[in-house]
C-alpha positions as CSV (number, residue, x, y, z in Angstrom):
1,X,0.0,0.0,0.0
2,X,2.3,2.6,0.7
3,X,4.2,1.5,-3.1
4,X,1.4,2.3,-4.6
5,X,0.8,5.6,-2.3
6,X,4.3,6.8,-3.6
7,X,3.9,5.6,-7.4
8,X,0.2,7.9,-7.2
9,X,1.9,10.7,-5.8
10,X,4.7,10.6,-8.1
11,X,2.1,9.9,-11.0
12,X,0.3,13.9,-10.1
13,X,3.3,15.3,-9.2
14,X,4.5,14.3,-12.5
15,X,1.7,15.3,-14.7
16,X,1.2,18.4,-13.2
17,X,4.5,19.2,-14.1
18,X,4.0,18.1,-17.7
19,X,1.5,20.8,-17.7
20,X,3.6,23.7,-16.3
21,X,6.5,22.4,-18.6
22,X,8.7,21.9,-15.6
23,X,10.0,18.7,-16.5
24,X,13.0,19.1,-18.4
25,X,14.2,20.8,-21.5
26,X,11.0,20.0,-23.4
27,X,11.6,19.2,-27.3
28,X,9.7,21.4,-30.1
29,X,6.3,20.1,-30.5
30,X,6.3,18.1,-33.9
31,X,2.9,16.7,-35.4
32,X,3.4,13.5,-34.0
33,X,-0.3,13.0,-32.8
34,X,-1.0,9.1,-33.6
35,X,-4.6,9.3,-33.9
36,X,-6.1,7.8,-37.2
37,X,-6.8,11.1,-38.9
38,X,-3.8,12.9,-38.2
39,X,-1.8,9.7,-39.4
40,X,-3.1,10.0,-42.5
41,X,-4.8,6.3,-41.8
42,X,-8.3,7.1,-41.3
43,X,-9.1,4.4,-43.4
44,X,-5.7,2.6,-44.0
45,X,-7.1,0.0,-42.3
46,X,-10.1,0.0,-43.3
47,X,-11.7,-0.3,-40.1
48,X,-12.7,3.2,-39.1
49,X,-16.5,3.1,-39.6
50,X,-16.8,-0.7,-40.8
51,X,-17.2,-4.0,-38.9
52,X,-14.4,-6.5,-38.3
53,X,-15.8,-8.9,-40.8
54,X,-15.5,-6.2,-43.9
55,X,-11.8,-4.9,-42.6
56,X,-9.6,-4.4,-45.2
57,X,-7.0,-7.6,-45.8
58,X,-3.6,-6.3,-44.5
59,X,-0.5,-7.3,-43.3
60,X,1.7,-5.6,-40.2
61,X,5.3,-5.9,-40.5
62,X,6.8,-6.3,-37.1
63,X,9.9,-6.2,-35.8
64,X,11.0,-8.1,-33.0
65,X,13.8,-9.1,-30.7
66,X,15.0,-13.0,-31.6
67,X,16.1,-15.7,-32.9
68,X,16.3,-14.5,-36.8
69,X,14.5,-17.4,-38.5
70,X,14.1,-20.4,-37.5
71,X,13.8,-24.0,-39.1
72,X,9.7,-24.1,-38.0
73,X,9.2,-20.4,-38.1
74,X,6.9,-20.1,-41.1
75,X,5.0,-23.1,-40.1
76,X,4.3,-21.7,-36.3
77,X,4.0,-18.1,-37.8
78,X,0.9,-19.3,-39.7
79,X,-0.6,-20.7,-36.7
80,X,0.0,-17.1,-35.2
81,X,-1.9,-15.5,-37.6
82,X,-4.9,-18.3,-37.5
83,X,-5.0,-17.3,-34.0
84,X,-4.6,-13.7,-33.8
85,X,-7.4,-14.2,-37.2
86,X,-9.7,-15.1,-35.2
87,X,-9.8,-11.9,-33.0
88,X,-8.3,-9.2,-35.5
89,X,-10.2,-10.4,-38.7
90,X,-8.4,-10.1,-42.3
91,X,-5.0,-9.7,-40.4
92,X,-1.6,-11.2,-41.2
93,X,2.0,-10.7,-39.6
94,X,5.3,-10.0,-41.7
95,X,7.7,-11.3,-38.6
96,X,11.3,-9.8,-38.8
97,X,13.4,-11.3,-36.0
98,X,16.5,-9.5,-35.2
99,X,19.0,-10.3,-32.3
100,X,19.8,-7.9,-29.7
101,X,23.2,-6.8,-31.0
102,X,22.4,-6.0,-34.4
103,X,19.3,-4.2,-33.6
104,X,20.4,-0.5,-32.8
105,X,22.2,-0.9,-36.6
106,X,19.8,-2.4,-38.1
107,X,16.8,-0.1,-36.9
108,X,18.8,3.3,-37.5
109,X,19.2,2.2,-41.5
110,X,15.6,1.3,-41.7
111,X,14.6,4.7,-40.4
112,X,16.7,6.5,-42.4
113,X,15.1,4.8,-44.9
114,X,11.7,5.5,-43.8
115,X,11.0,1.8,-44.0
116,X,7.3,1.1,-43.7
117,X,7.4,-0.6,-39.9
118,X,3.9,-1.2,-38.3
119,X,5.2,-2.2,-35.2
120,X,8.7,-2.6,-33.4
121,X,9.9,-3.7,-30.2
122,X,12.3,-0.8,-28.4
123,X,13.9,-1.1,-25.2
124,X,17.5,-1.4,-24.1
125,X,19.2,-1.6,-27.4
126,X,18.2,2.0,-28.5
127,X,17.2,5.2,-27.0
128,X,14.2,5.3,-27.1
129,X,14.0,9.3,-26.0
130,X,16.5,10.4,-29.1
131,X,13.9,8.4,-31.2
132,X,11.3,10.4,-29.8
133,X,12.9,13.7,-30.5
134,X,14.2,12.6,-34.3
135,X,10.2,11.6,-34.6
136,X,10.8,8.3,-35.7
137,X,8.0,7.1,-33.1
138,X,4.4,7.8,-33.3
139,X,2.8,9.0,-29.6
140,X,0.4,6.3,-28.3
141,X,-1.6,8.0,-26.3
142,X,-5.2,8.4,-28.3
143,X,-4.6,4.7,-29.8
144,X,-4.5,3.5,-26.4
145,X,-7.8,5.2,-25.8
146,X,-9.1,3.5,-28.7
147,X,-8.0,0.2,-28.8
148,X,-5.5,-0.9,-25.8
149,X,-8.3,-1.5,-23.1
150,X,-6.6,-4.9,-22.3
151,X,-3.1,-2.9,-22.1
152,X,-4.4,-0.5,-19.2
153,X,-6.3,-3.1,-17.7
154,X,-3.7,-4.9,-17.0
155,X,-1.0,-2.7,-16.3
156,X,-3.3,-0.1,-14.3
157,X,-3.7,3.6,-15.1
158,X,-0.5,4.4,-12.6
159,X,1.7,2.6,-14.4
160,X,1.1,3.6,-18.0
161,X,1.4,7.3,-16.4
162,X,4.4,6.6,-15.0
163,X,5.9,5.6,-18.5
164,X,5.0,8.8,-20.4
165,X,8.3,10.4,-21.8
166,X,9.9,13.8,-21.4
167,X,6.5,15.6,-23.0
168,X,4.1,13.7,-20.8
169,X,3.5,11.0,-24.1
170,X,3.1,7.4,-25.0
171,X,5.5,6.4,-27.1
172,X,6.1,2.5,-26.0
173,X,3.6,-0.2,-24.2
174,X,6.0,-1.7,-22.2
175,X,6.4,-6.0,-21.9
176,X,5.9,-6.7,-18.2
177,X,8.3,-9.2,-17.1
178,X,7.9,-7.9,-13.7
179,X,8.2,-4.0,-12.6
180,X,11.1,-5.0,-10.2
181,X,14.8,-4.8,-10.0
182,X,18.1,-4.3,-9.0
183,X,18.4,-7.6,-6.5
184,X,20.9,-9.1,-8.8
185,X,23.0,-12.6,-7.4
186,X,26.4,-14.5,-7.8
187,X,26.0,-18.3,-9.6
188,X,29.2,-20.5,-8.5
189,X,29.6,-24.0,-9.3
190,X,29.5,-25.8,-6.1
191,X,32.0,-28.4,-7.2
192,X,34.4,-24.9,-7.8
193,X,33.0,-23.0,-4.7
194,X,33.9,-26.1,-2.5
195,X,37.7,-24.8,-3.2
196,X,36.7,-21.5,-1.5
197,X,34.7,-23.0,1.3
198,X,31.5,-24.2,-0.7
199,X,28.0,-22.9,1.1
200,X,29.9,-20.9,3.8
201,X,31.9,-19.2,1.4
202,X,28.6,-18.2,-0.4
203,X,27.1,-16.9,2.2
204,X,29.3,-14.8,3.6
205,X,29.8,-13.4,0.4
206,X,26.5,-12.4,0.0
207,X,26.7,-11.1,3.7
208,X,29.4,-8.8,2.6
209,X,27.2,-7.9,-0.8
210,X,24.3,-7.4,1.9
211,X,26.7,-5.2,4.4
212,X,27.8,-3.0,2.0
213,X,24.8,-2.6,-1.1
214,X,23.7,0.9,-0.2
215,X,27.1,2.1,1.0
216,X,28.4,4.3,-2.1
217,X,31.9,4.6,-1.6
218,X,34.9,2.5,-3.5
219,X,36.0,1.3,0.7
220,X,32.7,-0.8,0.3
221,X,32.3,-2.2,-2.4
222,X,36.2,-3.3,-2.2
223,X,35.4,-6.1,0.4
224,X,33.3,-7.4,-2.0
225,X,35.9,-7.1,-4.7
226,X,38.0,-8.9,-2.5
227,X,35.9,-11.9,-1.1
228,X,35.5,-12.3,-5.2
229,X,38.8,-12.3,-5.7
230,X,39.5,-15.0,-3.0
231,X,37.1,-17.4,-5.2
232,X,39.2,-16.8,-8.2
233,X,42.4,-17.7,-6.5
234,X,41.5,-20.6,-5.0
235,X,39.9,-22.1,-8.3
236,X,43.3,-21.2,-9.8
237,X,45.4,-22.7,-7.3
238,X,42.7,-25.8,-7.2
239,X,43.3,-26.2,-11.6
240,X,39.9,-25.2,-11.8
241,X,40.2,-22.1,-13.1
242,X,38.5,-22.7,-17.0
243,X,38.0,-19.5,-18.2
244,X,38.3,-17.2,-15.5
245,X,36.5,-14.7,-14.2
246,X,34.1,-12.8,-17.2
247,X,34.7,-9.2,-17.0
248,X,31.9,-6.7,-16.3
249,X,29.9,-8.5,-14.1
250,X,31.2,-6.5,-11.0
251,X,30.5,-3.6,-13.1
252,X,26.8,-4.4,-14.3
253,X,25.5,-5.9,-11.3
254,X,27.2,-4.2,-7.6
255,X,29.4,-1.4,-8.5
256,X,26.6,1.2,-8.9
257,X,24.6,-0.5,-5.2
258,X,23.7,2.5,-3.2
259,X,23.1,5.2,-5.9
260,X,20.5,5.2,-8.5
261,X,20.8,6.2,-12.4
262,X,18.2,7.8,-14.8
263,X,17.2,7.1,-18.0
264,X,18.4,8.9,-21.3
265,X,15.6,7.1,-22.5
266,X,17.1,4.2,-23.8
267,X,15.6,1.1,-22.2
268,X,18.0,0.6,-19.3
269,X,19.4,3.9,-17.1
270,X,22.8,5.3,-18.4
271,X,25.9,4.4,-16.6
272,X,27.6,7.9,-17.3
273,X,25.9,9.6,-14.4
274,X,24.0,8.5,-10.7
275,X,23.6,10.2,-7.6
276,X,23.9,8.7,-4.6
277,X,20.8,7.6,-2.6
278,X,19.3,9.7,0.2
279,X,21.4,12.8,-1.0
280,X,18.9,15.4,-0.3
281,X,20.9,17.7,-2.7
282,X,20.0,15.5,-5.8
283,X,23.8,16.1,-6.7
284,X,24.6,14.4,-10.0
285,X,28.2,12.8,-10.5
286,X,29.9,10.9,-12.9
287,X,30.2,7.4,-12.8
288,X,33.2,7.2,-14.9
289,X,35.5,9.9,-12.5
290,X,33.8,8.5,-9.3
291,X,36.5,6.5,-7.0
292,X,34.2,3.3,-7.0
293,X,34.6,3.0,-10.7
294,X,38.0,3.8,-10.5
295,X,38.8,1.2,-8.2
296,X,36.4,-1.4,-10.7
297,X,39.2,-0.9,-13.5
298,X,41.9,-1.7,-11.2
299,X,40.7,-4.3,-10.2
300,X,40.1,-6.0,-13.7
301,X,44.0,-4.7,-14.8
302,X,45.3,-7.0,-11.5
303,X,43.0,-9.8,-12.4
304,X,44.3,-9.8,-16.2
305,X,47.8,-9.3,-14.9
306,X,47.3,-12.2,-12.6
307,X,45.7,-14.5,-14.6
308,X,42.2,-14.7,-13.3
309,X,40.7,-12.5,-16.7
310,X,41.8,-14.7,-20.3
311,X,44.3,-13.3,-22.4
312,X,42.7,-12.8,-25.0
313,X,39.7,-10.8,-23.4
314,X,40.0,-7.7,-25.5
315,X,39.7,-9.2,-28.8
316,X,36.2,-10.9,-28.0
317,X,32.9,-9.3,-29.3
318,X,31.2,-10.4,-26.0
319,X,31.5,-11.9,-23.0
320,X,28.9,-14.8,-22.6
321,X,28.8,-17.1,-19.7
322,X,27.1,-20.7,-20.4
323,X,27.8,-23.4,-17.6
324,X,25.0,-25.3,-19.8
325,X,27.3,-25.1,-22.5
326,X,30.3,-24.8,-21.6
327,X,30.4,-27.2,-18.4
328,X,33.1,-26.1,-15.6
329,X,35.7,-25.5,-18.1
330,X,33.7,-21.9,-19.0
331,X,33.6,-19.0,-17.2
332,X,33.8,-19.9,-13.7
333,X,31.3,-16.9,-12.1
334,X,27.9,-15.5,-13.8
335,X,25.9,-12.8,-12.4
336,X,22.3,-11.6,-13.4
337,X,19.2,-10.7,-11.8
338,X,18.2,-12.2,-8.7
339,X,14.4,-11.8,-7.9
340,X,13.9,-14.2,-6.3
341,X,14.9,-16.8,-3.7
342,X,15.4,-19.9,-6.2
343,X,18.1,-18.8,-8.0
344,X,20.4,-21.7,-6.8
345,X,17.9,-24.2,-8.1
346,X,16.8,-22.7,-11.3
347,X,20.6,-22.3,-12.3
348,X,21.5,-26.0,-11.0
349,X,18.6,-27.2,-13.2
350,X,20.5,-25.3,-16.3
351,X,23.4,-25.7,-15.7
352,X,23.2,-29.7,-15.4
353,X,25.4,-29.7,-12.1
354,X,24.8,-27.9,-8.8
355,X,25.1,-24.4,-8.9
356,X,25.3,-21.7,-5.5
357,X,23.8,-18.7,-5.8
358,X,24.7,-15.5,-3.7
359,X,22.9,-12.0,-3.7
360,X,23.7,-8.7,-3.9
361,X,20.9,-6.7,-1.8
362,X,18.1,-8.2,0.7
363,X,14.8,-7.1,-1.4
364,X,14.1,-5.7,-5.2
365,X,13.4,-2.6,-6.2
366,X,10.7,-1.3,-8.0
367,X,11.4,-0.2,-11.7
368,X,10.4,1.3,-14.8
369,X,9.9,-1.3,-17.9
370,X,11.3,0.4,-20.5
371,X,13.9,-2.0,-21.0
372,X,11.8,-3.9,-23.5
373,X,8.2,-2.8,-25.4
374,X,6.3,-2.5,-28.3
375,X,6.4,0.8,-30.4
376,X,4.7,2.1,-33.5
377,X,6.8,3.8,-35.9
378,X,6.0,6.7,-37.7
379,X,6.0,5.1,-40.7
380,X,3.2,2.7,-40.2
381,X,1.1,2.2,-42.7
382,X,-1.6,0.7,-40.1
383,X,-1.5,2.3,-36.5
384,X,-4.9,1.2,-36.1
385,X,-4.0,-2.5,-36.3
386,X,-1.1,-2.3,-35.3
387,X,-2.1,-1.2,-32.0
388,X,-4.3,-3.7,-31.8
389,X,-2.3,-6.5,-31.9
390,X,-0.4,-4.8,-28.9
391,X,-3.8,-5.3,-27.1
392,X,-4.2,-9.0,-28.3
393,X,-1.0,-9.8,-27.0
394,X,-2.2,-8.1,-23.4
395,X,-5.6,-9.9,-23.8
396,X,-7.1,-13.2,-22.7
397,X,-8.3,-13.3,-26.2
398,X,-4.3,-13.4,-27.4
399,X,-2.9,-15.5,-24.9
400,X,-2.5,-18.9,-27.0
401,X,-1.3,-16.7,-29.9
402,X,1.1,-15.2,-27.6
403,X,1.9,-18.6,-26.2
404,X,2.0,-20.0,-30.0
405,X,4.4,-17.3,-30.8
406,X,6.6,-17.8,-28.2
407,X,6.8,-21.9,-27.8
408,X,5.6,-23.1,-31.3
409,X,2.8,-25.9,-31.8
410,X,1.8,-27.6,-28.9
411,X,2.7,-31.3,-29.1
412,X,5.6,-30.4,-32.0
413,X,8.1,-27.7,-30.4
414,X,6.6,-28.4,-26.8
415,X,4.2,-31.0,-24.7
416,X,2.1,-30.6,-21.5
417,X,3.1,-32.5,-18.4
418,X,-0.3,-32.2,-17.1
419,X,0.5,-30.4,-13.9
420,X,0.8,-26.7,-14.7
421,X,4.0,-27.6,-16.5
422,X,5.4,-28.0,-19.9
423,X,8.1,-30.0,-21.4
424,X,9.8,-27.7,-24.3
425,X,11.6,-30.4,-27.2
426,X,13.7,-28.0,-28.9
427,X,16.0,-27.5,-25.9
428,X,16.4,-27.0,-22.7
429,X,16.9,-23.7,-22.1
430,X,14.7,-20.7,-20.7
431,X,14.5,-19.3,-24.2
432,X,14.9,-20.6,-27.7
433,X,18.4,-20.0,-29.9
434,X,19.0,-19.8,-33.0
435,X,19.8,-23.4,-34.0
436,X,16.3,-24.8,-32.2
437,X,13.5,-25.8,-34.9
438,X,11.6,-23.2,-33.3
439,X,11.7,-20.7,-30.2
440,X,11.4,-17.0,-29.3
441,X,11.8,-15.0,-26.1
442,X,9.0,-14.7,-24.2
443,X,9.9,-10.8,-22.7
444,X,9.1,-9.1,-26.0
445,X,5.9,-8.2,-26.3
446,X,2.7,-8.6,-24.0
447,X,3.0,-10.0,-20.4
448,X,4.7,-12.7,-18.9
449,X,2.0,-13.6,-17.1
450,X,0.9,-15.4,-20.2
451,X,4.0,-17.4,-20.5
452,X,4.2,-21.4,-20.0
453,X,6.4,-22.4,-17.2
454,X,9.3,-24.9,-19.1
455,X,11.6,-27.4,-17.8
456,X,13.8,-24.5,-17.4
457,X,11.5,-22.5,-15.4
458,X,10.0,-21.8,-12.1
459,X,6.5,-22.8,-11.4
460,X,4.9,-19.4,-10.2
461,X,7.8,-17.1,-11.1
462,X,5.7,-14.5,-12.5
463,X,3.4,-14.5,-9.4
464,X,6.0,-13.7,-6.9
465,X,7.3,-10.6,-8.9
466,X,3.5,-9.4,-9.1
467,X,3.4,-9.6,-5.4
468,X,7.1,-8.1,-5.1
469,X,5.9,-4.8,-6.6
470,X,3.5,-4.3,-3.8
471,X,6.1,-3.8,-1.2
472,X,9.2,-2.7,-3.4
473,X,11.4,0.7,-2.6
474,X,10.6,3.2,-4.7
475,X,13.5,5.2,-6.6
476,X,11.9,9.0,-6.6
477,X,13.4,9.7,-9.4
478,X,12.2,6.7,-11.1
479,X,10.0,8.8,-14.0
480,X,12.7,11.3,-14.8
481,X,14.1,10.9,-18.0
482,X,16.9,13.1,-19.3
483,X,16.6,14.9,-22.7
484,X,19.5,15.9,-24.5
485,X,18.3,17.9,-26.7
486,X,20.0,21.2,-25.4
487,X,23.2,18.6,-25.8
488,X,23.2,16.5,-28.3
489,X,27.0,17.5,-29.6
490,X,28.5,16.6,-26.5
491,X,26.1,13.8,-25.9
492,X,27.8,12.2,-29.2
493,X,31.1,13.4,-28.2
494,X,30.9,12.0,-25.2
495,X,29.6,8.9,-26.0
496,X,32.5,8.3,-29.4
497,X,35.0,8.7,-26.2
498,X,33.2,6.0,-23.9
499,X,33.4,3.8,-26.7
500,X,36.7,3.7,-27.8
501,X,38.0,3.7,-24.3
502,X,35.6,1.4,-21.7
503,X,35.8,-2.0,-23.5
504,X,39.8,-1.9,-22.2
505,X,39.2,-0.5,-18.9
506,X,36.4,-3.3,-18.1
507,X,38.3,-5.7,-19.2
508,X,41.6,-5.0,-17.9
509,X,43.7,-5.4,-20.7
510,X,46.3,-3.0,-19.7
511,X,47.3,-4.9,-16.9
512,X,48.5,-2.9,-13.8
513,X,51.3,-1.5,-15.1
514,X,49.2,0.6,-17.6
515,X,45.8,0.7,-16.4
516,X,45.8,4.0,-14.8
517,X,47.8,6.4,-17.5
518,X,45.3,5.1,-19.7
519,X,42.5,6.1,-17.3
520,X,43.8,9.7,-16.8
521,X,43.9,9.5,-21.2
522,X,39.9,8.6,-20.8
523,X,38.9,10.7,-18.4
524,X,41.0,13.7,-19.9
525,X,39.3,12.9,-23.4
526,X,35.4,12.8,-21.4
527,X,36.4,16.6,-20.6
528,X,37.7,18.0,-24.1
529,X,34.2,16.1,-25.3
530,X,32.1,18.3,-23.5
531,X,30.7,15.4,-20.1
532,X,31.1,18.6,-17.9
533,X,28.3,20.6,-19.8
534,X,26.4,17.3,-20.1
535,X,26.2,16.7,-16.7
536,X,25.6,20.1,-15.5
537,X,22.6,20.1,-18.4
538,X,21.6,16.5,-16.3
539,X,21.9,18.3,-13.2
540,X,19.9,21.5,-14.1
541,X,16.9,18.7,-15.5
542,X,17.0,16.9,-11.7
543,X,16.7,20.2,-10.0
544,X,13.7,20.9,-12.0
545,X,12.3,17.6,-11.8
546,X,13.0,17.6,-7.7
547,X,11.3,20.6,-7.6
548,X,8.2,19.9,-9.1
549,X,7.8,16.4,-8.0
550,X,8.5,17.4,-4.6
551,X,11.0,14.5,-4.6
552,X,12.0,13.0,-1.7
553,X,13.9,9.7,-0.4
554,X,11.9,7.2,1.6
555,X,13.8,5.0,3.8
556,X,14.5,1.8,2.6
557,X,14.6,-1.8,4.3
């Protein structure tokens, strides 16, 4: 109850500053109004004035997160659109599946190209507020109204609120995987762990994590750093080392404990600036020049030096940690989110071999699900429609389609145990790859809730987050977004210098004896590019934002 208090207070505070303009530097209103007569698709879709029997035949191209195309995908596809037929008459889907790390390329070129897309998932892979202000996205809002009943029933009319962007618009319907966070946890392979101490080294590493999580200062999250670093040597010294220890987990998933970041409107917050929590002064820092990150990167150049990070680190496109795959002689540490308390099972289940878990924080967090949605471009050709399948997905009406698209044909790509459970014959994992006949991600469109529960899966997963966002903190800052409009030149300046210099500092590659000259050479660069006028552009949106919200910290348990 008092969540929900706080996420209805924000929710006012935040549209009445929408209306005063108070909530940032505000872009130039462009004619991005989504309804079907400013779209120029009043009858597009031939649906305006008509019943669902004489709608025109179309077909939506829709882009997704996946797999690419799979052995079965044309056969399940035209099951989909039997399905979603059945509810959305005269309607086919163009499926274009593209994996997360060519999405961001992919989707820029097909904008420039003004590439007729009727739908498109967005989240972390692109930001999603620069997509806004180039107008590549068409606002939601009076579509909704229209035709995403199912969408706001489920979600609630707090939580599409607290999703409006920068102008106080729809411009994404988010997935709901669960509107919680930031508990992320350890997985160590017990036969490795046993080197360290086994269970009783787990747990008082995550009584360390535990000790330490809301404490932002580099002294705290060192004895972390170090209890890590006692794993690593003793799997070295044990000839268990495999592949060492996979750089950037520290970073990603306990570094930042104790401070919160904001959104740029990309799917996931930006790691360039945070402010610590309870800071009454809402000062913003940078992440990069803090001492905490500092002490991160040396860190990774003594565990290259020493062996624990593979040589040949720098040279690899990413850093992927499979104990399914690649037994104990993979990387010998994984971290990830941590939600709930059956990590330890669901990774030994996985895995194929007993797995420990450790976590980082006592409780979630409550957050924004921006990280993956549904948007409709600007060049749709049927908004309508398009927006409407959105809805199926969220409605009881779509739920096999959505299971369909997500699993394949029943009794083909997957069977029913008969006791809430299903048996998926592609594969084992959580999700389908590319080399299964058939399987997608089930986190891209529509709600989880929908989703069967696998070999690889929990039995009530979904349930527990529900119940988690009842009683989770909550960030109050969690509805500011940052424009960068006023900034965009040193945005991209700023961002050319991050990228040509962070890959080696997570990864460690310049060992100890030239990690830190090549720091100063980063942190020099950030300046000349202009992060100084970015952050004080950051900090001048916050003060704003604090001041018409009213923002304060609640305590935390």
């Amino acid at each position: 109850m008092k969540k929900a208090t706080r996420l209805i207070a924000l929710t006012m505070a935040l549209l009445l500053a929408v209306g005063a303009g108070l909530t940032g530097c505000k872009k130039e209103e462009t004619n991005s109004n989504s309804s079907s007569a400013d779209s120029g698709n009043s009858s597009g879709d031939g649906q305006s004035t008509s019943t669902p029997e004489t709608w025109e035949e179309i077909t939506l191209n829709y882009w997704n997160l996946g797999n690419g195309e799979q052995k079965d995908s044309k056969k399940v596809w035209a099951e989909v659109d039997r399905l979603v037929q059945e509810h959305l008459p005269n309607t086919s889907i163009n499926w274009t599946l593209i994996p997360g790390s060519e999405y961001k390329e992919k989707w820029a070129r097909a904008m420039a190209a003004q590439e007729a897309i009727d739908l498109a998932w967005t989240g972390y892979a692109i930001n999603l507020q620069d997509e806004v202000n180039k107008g590549a996205l068409m606002e939601l809002d009076d579509l909704i109204a229209e035709y995403g009943q199912d969408i706001v029933a489920t979600l609630g009319e707090t939580v599409m609120d607290i999703h409006r962007f920068v102008d106080g618009k729809t411009y994404q319907v988010i997935a709901w995987q669960g509107l919680v966070g930031s508990r992320s946890a350890f997985r160590l392979p017990a036969e490795i762990a046993e080197l360290a101490g086994g269970e009783q080294y787990a747990k008082e590493l995550q009584e360390i994590c535990y000790e330490n999580y809301n404490i932002p200062t580099a002294e705290a999250k060192k004895k972390v750093y170090d209890k890590v670093e006692e794993y690593l040597k003793a799997a070295k010294d044990g000839g268990k080392l495999g592949q060492g220890y996979p750089p950037e987990r520290l970073e990603g998933w306990y570094v930042a404990k104790g401070t919160v970041g904001f959104s740029q409107g990309g799917g996931s917050n930006d790691s360039t600036f945070y402010i610590e929590k309870f800071d009454d002064t809402f000062t913003v820092k940078n992440w990069f020049e803090s001492e905490q990150m500092k002490m991160n990167y040396e860190y990774m150049a003594k565990w290259f030096t020493e062996g624990y990070i593979r040589k040949d680190a720098g040279s690899l496109e990413k850093i992927e940690v499979s104990f399914a795959k690649d037994g104990l002689d993979g990387y010998i540490l994984e971290m990830h989110n941590g939600f709930t308390d059956t990590i330890a099972e669901e990774e030994t289940v996985k895995a194929g071999f007993d797995v420990l878990a450790a976590y980082t924080q006592p409780e979630c967090e409550y957050v924004l699900g921006t990280a993956t949605g549904t948007s409709i471009p600007k060049t749709s050709r049927h908004p309508e429609r398009a927006m409407q399948l959105i809805n199926l997905f969220y409605s009881e009406d779509g739920k096999e389609a959505y299971q369909t698209y997500v699993y394949g044909i029943k009794d083909e790509h997957w069977v029913d145990n008969g006791d809430g459970t299903v048996k998926w014959l592609c594969g084992d994992g959580s999700q389908g790859t590319a080399d299964w006949d058939y399987g997608n991600m089930k986190w891209t469109q529509g709600t989880c809730m929908f989703s069967l529960v696998t070999q690889a899966d929990v039995k009530g997963y979904y349930d527990v987050l529900k119940e988690k966002e009842d009683s989770a903190w909550v960030n109050p800052l969690l509805s500011f977004k940052f424009d960068n409009t006023n900034v965009q030149t040193a945005a991209a300046q700023v961002n050319a210098v991050i990228e040509e210099y962070k890959k080696t500092l997570q990864r460690g590659t310049k060992g100890v004896d030239g990690w830190e000259a090549y720091y100063n050479e980063f942190i020099d660069k950030l300046k000349a590019a202009g992060i100084d006028d970015l952050k004080a552009e950051a900090q001048k949106q916050v003060d704003e934002y604090v001041k018409a919200n009213n923002s304060k910290w609640t305590p935390q348990d």
